[in-house]
C-alpha positions, 0 to 999 in steps of 0.5 A, spaced: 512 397 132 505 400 133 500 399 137 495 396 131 501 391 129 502 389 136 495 388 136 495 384 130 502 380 132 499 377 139 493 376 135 497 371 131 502 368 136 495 367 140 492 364 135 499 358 133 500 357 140 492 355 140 493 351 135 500 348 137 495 346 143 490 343 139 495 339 135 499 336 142 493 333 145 490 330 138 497 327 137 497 325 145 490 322 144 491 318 138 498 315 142 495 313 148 488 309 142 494 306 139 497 304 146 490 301 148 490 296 142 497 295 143 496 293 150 490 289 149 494 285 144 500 283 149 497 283 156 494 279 161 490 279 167 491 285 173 498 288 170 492 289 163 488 293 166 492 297 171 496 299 164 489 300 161 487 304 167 493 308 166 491 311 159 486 311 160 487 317 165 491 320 160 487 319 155 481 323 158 487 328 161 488 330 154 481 330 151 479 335 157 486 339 153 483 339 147 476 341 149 479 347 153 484 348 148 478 349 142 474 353 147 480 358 147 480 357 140 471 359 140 474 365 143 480 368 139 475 367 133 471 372 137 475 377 136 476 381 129 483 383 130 482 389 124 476 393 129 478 399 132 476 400 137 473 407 142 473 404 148 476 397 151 472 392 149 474 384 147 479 385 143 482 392 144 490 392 145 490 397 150 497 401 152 498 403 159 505 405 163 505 399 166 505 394 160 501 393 153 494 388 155 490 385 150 483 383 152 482 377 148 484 370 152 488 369 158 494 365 157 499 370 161 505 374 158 506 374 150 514 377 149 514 379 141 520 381 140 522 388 145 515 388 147 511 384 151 504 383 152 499 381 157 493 376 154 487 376 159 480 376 159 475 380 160 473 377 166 481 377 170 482 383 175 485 388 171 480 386 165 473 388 168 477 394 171 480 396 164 473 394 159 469 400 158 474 406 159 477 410 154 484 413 152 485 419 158 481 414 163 485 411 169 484 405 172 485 403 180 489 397 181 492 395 188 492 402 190 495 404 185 492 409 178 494 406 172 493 410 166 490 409 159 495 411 153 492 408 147 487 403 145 487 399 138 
């Protein structure tokens, strides 16, 4: 595969794990609404309030999941995955000896197929190290030079 189908490849498994999280936690969030008005049809007293107490808490759980989950989202969208790019930027699957780094969100380790990917931020360690360098270029990360094959 090459580096631009990698790059597209992530960008899409990316883009549906997003979307998987958004789908959970607005299916959670309606369960517990349902639990909530189900539970105030059949309780009473200190056991109803503990209950309600409890989904409640999962509820705002769940709506804090889908906030983050469409802030991920807001970053993907940011990103214009047929761009090429000269220098690591936002976006840019960069290919080094030591693994493949998209720089887009980060959400770890991506195995598509033989390949596997690191999906961080601009703002991780190796994401502040990595933006701005061009093909040629190294990075320096615990004591070791890392360098940069080829960007897409």
């Amino acid at each position: 595969m090459s580096i631009s189908e990698l790059k597209k490849a992530t960008f899409a498994h990316l883009t549906e794990v997003i979307e998987q999280k958004i789908q959970t936690a607005k299916d959670e969030i309606e369960s517990a609404r349902s639990s909530i008005v189900e539970d105030t049809k059949s309780s009473a007293g200190d056991k109803y309030e503990t209950n309600r107490e409890m989904i409640q808490a999962d509820m705002s759980r769940n709506e804090m999941n889908f906030a983050k989950a469409q802030e991920l989202k807001d970053e993907l969208r940011r990103i214009n995955i047929n761009a090429t790019h000269e220098q690591v930027a936002i976006g840019s699957m960069v290919s080094t000896p030591k693994g493949n780094y998209f720089i887009s969100i980060g959400l770890g380790v991506v195995n598509l197929g033989k390949e596997k990917v690191f999906c961080i931020s601009e703002a991780s360690p190796i994401g502040e190290l990595l933006m701005g360098k061009k093909e040629g270029d190294s990075i320096s990360f615990r004591g070791e030079e890392i360098p940069i094959k080829k960007i897409a």
